[in-house]
VEXDRENDO-263601 format. One record per atom (N, C-alpha, C): x, y, z; residue in three letters. Coordinates in steps of 0.05 Angstrom, whole numbers, plus 5000, padded with zeros to 4 digits. Atoms other than C-alpha are relative to their C-alpha. Last residue first. Layout:
residues N
XYZALA;...
//
This chain:
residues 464
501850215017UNK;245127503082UNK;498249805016UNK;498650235004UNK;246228093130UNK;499049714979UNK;501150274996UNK;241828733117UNK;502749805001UNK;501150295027UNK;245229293132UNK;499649865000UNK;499050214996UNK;246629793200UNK;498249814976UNK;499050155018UNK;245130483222UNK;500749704993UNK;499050165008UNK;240630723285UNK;500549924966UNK;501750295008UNK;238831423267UNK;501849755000UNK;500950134987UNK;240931943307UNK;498549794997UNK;497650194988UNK;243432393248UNK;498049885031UNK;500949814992UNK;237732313186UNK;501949895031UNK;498350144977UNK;240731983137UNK;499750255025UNK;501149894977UNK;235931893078UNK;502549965017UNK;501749745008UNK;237231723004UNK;499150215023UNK;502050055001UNK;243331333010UNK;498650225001UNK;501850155024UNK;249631372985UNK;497650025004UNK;500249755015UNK;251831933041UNK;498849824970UNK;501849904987UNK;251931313087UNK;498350254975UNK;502250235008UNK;256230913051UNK;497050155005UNK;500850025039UNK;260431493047UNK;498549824997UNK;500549755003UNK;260331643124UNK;499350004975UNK;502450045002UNK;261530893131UNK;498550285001UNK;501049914965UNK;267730943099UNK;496950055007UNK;500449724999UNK;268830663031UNK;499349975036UNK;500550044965UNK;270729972995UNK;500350415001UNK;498849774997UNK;268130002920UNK;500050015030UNK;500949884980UNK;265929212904UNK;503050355007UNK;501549734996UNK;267729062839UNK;498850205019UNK;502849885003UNK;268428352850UNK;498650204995UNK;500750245032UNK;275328372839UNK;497449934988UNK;499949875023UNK;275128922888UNK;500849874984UNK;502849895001UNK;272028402944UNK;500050254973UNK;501350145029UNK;278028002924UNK;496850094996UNK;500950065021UNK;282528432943UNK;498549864991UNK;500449805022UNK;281228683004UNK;499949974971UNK;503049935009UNK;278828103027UNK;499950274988UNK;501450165018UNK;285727713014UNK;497050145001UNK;499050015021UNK;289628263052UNK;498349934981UNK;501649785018UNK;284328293107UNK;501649924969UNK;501349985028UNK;285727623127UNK;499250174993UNK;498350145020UNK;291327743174UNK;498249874975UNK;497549795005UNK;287128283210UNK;502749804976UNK;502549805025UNK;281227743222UNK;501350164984UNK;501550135017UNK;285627183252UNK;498650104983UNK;498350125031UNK;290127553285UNK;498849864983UNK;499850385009UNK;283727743337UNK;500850094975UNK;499650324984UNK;285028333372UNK;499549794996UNK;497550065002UNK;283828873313UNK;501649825023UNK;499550004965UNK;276828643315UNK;503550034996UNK;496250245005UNK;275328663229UNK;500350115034UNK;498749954976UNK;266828923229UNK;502349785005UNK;498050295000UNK;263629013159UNK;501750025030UNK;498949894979UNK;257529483147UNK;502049705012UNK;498150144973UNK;255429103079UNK;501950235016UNK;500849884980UNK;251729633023UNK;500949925039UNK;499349764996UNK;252829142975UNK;498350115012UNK;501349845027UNK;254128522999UNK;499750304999UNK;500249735011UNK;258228123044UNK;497950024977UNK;501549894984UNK;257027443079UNK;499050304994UNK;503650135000UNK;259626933037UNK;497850135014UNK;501549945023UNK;265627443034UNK;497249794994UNK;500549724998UNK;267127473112UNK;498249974969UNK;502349914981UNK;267426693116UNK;498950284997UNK;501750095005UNK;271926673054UNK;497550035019UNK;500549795026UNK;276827163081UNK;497249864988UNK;500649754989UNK;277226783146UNK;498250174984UNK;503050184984UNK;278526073114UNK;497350375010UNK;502150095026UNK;283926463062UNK;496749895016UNK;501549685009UNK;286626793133UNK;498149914975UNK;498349885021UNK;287426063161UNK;498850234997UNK;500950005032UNK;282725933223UNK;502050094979UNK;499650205017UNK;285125783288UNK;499750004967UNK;496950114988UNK;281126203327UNK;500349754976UNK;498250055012UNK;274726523279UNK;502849875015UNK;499249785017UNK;269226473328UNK;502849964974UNK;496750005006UNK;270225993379UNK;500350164974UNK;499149834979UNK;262726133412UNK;503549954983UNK;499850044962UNK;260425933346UNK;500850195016UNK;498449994985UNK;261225953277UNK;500749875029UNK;498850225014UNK;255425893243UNK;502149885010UNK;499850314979UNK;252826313303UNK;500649784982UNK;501050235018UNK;257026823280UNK;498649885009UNK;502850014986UNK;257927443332UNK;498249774976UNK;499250124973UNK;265827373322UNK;497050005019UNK;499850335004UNK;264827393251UNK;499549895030UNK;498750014971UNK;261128063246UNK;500949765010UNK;498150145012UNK;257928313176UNK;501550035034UNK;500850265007UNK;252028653184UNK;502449824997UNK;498550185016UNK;253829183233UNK;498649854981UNK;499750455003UNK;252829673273UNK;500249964996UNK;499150325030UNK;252830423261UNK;501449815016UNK;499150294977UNK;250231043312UNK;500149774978UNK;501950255020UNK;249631683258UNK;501449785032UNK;498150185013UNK;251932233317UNK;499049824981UNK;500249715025UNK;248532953348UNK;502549744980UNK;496950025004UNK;245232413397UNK;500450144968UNK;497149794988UNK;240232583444UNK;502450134986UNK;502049785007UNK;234032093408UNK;502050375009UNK;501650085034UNK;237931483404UNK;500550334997UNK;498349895014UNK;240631653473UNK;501450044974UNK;499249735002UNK;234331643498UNK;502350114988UNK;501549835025UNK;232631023459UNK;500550265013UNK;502749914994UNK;238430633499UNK;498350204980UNK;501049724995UNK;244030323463UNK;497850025013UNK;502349964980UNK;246929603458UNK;499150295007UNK;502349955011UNK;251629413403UNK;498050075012UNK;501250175010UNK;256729033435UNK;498050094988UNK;498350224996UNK;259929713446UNK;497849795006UNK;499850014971UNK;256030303422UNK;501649705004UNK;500550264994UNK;259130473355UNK;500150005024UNK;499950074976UNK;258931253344UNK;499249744994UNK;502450194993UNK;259331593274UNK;501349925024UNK;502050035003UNK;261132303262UNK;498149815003UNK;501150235011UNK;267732393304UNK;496950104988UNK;501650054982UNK;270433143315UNK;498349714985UNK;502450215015UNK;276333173280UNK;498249945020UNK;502049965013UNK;282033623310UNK;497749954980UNK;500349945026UNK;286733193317UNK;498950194982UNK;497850175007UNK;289032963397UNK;499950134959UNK;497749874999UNK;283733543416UNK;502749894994UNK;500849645012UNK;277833383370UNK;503950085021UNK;498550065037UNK;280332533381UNK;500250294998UNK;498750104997UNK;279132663467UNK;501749994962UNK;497949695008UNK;273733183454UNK;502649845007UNK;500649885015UNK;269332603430UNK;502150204994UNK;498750175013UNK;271732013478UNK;500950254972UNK;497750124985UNK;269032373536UNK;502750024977UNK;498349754994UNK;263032563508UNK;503150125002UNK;500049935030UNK;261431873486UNK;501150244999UNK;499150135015UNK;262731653560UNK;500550064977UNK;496949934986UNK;259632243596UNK;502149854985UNK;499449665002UNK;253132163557UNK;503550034996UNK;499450085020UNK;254331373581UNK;499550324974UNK;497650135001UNK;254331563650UNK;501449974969UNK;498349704984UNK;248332103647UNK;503549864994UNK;499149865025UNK;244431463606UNK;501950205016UNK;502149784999UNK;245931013668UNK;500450154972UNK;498949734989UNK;250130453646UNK;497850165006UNK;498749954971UNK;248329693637UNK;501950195020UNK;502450094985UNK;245429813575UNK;500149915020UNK;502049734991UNK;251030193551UNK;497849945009UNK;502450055007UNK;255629573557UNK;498450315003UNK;502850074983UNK;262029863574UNK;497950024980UNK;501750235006UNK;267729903522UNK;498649855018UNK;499250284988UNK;272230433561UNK;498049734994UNK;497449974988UNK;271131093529UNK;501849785008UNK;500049964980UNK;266630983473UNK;501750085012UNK;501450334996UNK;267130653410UNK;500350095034UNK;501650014963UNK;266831353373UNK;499949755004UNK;502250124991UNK;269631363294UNK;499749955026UNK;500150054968UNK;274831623264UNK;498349975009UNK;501749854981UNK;275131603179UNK;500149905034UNK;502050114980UNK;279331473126UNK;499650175022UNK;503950024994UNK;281231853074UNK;498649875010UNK;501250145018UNK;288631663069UNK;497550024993UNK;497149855016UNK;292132313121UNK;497649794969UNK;500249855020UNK;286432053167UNK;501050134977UNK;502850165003UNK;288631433198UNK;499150194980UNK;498750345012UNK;295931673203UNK;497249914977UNK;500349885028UNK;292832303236UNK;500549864982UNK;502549875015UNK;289831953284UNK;501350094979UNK;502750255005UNK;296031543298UNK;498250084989UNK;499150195029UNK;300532083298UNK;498149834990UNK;501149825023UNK;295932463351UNK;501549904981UNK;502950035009UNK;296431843393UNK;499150214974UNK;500850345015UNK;303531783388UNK;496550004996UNK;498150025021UNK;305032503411UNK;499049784985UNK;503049825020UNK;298632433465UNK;501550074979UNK;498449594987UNK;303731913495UNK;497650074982UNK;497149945002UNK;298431283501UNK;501350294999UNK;498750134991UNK;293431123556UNK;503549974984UNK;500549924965UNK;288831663546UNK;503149965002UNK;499149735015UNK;287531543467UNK;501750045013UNK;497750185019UNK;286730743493UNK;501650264985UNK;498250034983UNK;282031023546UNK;502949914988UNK;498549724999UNK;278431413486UNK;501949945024UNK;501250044974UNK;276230723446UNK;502150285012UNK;498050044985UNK;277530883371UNK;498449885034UNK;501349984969UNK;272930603321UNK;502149955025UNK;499350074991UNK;276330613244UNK;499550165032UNK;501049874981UNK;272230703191UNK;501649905017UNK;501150164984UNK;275730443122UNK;499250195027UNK;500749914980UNK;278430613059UNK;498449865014UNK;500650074986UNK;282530233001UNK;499250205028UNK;501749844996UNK;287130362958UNK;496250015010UNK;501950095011UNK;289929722958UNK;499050134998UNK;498350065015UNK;297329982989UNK;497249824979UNK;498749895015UNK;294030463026UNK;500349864975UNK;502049825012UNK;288730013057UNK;500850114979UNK;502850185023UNK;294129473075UNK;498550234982UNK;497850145018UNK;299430053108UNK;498449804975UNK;500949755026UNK;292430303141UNK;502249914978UNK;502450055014UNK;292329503173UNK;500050304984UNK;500350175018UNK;299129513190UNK;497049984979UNK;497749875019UNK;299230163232UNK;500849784973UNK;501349725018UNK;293230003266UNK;501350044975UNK;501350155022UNK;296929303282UNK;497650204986UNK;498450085019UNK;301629733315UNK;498849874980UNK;498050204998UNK;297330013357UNK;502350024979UNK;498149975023UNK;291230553362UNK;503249815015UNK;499549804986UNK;285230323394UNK;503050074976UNK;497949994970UNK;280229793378UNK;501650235004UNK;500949974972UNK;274429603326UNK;503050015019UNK;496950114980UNK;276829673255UNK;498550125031UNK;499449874978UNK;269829803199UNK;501749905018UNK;497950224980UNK;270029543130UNK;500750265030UNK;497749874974UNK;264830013091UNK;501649715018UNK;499850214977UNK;262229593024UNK;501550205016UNK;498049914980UNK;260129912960UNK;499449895019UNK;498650214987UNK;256629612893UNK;502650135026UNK;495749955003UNK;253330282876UNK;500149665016UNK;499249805004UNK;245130342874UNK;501950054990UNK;498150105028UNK;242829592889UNK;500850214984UNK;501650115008UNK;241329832966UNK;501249864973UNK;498949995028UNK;246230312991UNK;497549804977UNK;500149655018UNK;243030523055UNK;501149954973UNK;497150005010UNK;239629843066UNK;499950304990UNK;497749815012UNK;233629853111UNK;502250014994UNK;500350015032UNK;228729173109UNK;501650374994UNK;502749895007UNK;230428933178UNK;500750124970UNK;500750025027UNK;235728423198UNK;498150144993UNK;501750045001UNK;237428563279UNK;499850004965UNK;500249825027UNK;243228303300UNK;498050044996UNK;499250095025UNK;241527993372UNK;499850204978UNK;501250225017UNK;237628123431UNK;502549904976UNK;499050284985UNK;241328603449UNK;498449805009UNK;496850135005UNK;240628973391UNK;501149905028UNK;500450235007UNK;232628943397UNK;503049904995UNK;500650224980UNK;232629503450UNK;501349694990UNK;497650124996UNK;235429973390UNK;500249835029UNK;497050105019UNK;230329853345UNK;502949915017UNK;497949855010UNK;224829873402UNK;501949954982UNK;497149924997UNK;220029333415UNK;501950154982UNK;498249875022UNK;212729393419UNK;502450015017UNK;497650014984UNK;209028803447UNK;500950164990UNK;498550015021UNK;201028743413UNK;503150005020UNK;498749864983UNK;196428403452UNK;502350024988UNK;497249845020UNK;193327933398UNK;501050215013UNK;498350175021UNK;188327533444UNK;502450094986UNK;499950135016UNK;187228143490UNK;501149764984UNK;500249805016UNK;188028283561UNK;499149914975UNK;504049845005UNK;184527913620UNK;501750214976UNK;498849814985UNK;192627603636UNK;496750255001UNK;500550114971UNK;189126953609UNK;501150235023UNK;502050064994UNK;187627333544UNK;500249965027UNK;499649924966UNK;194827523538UNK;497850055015UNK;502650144989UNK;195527083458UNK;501050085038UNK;499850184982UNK;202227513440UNK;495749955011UNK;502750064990UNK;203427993381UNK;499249715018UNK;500950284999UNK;209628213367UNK;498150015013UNK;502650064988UNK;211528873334UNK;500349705012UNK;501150245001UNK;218929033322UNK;496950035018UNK;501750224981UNK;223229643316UNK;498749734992UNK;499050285002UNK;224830163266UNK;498849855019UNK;499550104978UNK;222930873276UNK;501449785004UNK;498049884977UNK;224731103217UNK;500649905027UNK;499549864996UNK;220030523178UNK;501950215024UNK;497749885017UNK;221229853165UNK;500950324996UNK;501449825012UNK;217729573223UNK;502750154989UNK;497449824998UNK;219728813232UNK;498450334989UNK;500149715019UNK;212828503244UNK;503350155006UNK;499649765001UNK;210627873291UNK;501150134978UNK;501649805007UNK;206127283306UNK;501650305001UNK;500750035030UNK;210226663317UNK;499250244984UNK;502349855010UNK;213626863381UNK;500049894970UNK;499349875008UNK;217526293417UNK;498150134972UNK;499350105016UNK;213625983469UNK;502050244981UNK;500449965035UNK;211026343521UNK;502149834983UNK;501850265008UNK;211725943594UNK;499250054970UNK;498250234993UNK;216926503629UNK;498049694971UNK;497850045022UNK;212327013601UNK;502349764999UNK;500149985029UNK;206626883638UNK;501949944988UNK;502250225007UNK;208926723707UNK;499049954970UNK;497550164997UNK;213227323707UNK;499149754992UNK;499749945019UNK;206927743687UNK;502449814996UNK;500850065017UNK;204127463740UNK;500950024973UNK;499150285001UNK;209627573788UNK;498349954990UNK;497250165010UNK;211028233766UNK;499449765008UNK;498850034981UNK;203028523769UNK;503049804998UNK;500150234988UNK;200428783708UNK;501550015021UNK;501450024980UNK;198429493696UNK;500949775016UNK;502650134999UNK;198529443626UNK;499749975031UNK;501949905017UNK;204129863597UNK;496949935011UNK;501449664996UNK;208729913653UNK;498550054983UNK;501149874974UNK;207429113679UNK;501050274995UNK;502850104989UNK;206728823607UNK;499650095027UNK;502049895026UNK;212629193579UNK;497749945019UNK;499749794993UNK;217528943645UNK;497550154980UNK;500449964977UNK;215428263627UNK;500250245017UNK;502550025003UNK;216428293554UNK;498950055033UNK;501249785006UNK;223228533566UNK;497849974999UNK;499749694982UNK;224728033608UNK;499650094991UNK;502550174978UNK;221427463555UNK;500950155023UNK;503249985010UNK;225527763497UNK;498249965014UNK;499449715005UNK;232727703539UNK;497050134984UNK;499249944975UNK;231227003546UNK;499950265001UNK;502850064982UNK;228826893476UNK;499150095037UNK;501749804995UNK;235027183450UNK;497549975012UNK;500750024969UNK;239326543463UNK;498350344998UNK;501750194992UNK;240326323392UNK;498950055026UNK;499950024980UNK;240627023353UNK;499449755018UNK;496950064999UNK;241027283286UNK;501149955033UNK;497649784976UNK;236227673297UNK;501649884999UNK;500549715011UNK;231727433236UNK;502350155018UNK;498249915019UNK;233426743257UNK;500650264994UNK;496850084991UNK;231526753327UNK;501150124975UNK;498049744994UNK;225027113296UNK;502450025008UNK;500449864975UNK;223526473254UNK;500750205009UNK;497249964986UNK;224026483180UNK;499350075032UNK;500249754983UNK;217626123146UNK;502750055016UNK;499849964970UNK;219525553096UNK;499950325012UNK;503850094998UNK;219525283027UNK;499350085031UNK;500350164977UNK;227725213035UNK;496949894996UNK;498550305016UNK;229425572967UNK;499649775019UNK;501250075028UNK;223626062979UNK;500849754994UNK;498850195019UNK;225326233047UNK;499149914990UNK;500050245015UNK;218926653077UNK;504049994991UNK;497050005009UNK;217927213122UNK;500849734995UNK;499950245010UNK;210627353134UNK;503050104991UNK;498550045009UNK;207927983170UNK;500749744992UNK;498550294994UNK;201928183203UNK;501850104979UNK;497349965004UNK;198228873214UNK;502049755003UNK;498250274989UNK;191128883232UNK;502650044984UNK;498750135014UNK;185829503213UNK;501749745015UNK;497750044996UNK;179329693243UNK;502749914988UNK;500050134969UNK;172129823246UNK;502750005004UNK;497250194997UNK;171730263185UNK;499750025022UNK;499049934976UNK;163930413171UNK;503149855000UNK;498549744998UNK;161630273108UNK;501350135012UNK;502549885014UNK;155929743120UNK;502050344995UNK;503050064985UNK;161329483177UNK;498550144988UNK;501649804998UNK;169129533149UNK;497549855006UNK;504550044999UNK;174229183159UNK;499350265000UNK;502449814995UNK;182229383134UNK;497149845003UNK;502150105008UNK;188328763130UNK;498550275014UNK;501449814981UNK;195529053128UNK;496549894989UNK;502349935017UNK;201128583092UNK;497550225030UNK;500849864978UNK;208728573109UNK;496850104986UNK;503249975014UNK;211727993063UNK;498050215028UNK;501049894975UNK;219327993070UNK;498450104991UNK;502249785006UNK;221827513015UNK;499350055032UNK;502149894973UNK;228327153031UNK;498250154986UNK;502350285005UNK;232226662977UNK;498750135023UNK;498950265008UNK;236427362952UNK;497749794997UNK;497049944992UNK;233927992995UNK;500649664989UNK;498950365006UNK;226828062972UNK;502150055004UNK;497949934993UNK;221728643014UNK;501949774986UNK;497550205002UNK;215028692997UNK;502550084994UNK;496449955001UNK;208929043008UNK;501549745008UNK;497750004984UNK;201628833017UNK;502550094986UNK;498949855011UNK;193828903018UNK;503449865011UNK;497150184994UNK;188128563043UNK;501850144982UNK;498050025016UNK;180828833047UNK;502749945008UNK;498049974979UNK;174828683091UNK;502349994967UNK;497049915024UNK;168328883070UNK;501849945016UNK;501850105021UNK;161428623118UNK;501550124971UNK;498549765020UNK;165828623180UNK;498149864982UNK;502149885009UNK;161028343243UNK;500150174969UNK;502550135010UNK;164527683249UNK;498250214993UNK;501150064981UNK;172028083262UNK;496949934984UNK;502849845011UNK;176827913218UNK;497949905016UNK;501149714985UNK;182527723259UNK;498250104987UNK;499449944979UNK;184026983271UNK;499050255004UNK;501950154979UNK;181026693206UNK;499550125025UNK;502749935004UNK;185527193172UNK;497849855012UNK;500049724983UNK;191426883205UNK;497750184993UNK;500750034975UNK;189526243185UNK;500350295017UNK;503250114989UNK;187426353118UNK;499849985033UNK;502349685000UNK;194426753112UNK;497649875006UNK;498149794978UNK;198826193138UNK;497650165000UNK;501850054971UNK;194425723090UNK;500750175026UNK;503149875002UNK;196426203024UNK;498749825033UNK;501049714999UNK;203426233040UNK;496550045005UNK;499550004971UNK;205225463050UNK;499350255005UNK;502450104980UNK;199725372990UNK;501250015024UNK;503049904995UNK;203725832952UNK;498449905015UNK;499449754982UNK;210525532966UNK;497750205009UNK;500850034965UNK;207924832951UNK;501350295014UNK;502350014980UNK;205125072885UNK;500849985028UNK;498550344983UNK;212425332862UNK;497049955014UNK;499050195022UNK;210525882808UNK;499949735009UNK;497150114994UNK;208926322875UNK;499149784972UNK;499550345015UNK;203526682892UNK;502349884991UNK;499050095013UNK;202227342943UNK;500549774994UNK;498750224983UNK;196127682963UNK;502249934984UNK;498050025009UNK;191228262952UNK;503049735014UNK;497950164982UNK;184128042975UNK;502650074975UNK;497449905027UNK;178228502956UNK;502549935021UNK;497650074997UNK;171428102996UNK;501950104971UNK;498949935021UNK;164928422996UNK;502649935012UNK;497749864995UNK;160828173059UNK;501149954966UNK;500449724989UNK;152428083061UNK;502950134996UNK;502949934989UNK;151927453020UNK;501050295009UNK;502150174988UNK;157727382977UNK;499250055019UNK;502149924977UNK;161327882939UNK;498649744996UNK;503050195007UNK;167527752904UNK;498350125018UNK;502849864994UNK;173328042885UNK;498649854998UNK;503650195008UNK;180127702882UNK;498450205006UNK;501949884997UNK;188327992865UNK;496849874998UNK;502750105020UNK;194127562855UNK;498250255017UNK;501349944984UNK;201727862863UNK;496949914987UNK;502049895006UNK;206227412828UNK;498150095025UNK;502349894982UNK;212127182850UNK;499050184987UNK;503550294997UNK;216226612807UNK;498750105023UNK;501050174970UNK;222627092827UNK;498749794998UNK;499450324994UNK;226127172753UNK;498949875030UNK;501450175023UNK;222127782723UNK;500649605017UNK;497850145014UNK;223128092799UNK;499449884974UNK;498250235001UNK;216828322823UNK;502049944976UNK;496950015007UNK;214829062818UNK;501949855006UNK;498749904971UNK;206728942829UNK;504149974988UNK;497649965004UNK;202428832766UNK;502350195022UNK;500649784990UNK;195928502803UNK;503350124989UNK;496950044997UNK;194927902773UNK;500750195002UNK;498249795006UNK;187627872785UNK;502749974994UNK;496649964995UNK;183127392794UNK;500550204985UNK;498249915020UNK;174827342790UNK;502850085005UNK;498049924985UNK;170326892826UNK;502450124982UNK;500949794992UNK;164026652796UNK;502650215015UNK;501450054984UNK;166925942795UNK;498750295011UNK;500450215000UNK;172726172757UNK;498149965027UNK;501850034989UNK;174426802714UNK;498949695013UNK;500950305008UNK;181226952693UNK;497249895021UNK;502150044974UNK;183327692692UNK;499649704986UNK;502250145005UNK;189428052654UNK;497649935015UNK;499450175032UNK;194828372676UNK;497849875006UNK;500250185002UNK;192428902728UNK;501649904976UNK;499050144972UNK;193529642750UNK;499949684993UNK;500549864983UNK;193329972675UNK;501049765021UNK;498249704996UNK;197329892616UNK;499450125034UNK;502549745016UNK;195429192603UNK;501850185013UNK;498749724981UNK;201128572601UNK;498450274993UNK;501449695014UNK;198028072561UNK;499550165025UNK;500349825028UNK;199927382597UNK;499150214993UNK;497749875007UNK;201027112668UNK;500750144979UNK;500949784971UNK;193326992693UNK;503150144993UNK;502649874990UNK;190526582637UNK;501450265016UNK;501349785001UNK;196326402600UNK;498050175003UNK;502149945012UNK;199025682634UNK;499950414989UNK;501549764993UNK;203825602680UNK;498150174992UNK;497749904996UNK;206525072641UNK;499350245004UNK;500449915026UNK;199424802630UNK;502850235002UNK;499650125012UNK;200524432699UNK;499950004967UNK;497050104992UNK;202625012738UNK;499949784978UNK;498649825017UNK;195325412709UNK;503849844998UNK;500450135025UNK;191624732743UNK;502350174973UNK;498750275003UNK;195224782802UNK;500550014972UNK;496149964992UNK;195225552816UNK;501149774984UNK;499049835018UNK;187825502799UNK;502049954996UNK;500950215028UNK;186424882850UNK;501650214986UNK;498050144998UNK;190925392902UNK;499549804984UNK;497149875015UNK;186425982889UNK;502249814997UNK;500249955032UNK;179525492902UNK;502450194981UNK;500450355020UNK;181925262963UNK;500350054975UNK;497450125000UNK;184126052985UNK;500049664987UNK;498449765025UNK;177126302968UNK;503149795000UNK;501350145017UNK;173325723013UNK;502450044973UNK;498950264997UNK;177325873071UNK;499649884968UNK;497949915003UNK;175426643064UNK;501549734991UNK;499649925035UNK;168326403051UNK;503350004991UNK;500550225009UNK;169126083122UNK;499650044970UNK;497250134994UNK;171126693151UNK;500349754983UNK;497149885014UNK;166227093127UNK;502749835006UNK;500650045028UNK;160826633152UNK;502350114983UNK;
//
């Protein structure tokens, strides 16, 4: 019965929606701004709205609505979000009917709805939490998410979100290892399973410290639950793919951008601080420690100091750019270690941030590490606009442009000093990102913008 009211509710919010759209959004539900939790109320069919004053954008066309109703035995308080654009609302509001369909359980006689929001441009990140109750009693909560394009009309798959076309593969082993140490299962069932999942509809970026990802998988036929939840790790999910979640350290605070240099010390080191200098201009620059190793320790300690003498910063990329997820942690310890007293005795500077190489960490060494660990949002050569050919070939103006359709503020930026292609367009991105105002900085200072930086916490900005 509750469920079927629920169906009823959403019809009758999406008439409303229409009729207010066709009276140029009309002044029932958008007008006379009160002091307290609501704007106004518009009463229809016994059923009363809300416009629930939530800290949307003036220019989004999202409104938060609010309903109360009681019918027969269950009290329904539904917080939800609307949209100016009917067909965005009704692609929102049937999502939710159906997902509410799915988990309120038949005996709840209150069930409430609630949500947060996240907007990055034409993305809203809609993270809502549904509560039952039973004659007063709380039975349980639920935990979905919704991640909409606005300008599209459209839900964002999780490929997208990671920035990833072949993560599924790599998502469906880990699920398979989850399901036989969390649950008992047996590997060639569980193998059996996952191999034949689809790609997940049902999951949750978690925005808090921890970070990570929920997904929820129909594992009935395995005898577990319909919504069997999957938890994946923050820093599991980077190989998988970039991961997009809703922490920026700079946010809309300061227009600043870190530009981070992946490789060793060269000649084309020595061009790129020459750039920096001559644009004033800083940057993080990720040594590798076999490349410290490999030249005179005269030339290497120039080099570092080179780097630092301008206010830039040194940065950990290991010893020898091994996957860390295909290291023992003891190995990869030894590695970072390695690399650490390698700069401290070539400069004395003991690095603060650590880039694992392709991005891949374990959570023990999350949880070990006396370092900020920083990624990326900004990475050409992990485009998939691009491709597997990445920038080759490309003019520096082609280059520069690719990077800046991609920046914003708070952008962790990654230039590969082995591909001429990225290094010969800094010129043009230095300047024209400070034509934009953008203040370039090290990711120590990007870092120090924000409100939290607690050390062992995966780092890394939203990408557009």
């Amino acid at each position: 019965m509750t469920k079927c009211r629920l169906a009823c509710l959403f019809l009758v919010l999406c008439l409303v929606l229409v009729s207010c759209q066709k009276q140029d959004r009309g002044p029932d539900i958008h007008q006379n701004l009160k002091k307290d939790s609501y704007i106004a109320e518009q009463s229809y069919n016994n059923l009363v709205f809300y416009a629930d004053a939530l800290d949307f954008p003036d220019a989004s066309g999202f409104h938060a609505l609010r309903t109360e109703s009681d019918q027969g035995s269950c009290h329904e308080s539904l917080c939800f979000p609307v949209h100016t654009h009917v067909a965005l609302t009704s692609l929102i509001s049937n999502k939710l009917r159906e997902r509410l369909d799915a988990l309120i359980p038949e005996k709840a006689t209150l069930v409430k709805l609630d949500f947060n929001y996240f907007a990055e441009e034409s993305r809203y990140d809609f993270s809502f939490v549904l509560d039952a109750y039973q004659n007063g009693v709380y039975l349980d909560s639920f935990y979905f998410a919704l991640y909409v394009n606005v300008e599209e009309v459209r839900f964002l798959s999780l490929g997208e979100l990671l920035e990833s076309e072949n993560y599924l593969e790599h998502l469906k082993a880990y699920m398979t290892d989850y399901l036989i140490a969390q649950y008992g299962i047996s590997r060639e069932s569980a193998v059996a399973f996952t191999s034949k999942l689809p790609e997940p509809e049902d999951f949750r970026l978690i925005d808090d410290d921890a970070g990570g990802m929920e997904i929820y998988i129909d594992a009935s036929s395995l005898g577990l639950g319909k919504r069997t939840m999957i938890e994946v790790p923050e820093c599991k999910l980077y190989s998988f793919g970039t991961v997009d979640t809703a922490y920026d350290p700079v946010g809309q605070k300061e227009r600043a951008v870190a530009i981070t240099f992946e490789g060793g010390i060269s000649d084309t080191t020595l061009s790129i601080l020459n750039e920096l200098k001559k644009q004033n201009a800083q940057g993080t620059f990720f040594v590798l420690g076999e490349t410290l190793e490999e030249a005179h320790a005269i030339t290497a300690t120039r080099a570092l100091n080179s780097i630092l003498e301008c206010g830039n910063e040194i940065g950990n990329l290991s010893h020898s750019y091994q996957n860390f997820l295909q290291m023992s942690q003891a190995d990869v310890l030894q590695s970072i270690e390695k690399t650490q007293n390698l700069v401290y005795t070539l400069c004395g500077v003991t690095p603060r941030v650590l880039r694992p190489p392709y991005g891949g960490i374990q959570d023990g060494i999350v949880k070990k590490s006396s370092q900020f660990i920083i990624h990326w949002s900004v990475n050409l050569q992990q485009d998939k606009e691009l491709g597997a050919k990445g920038t080759k070939g490309m003019t520096a103006q082609t280059v520069a442009e690719c990077y800046l359709k991609k920046i914003r503020s708070g952008s962790i930026v990654v230039i590969h000093e082995n591909v001429p292609e990225e290094v010969q367009a800094l010129p043009i991105l230095l300047h024209q990102l400070q034509e934009k105002g953008y203040r370039l900085v090290t990711v120590s200072e990007l870092l120090s913008l924000a409100d939290k930086t607690p050390v062992g916490t995966i780092y890394k900005s939203k990408p557009r």
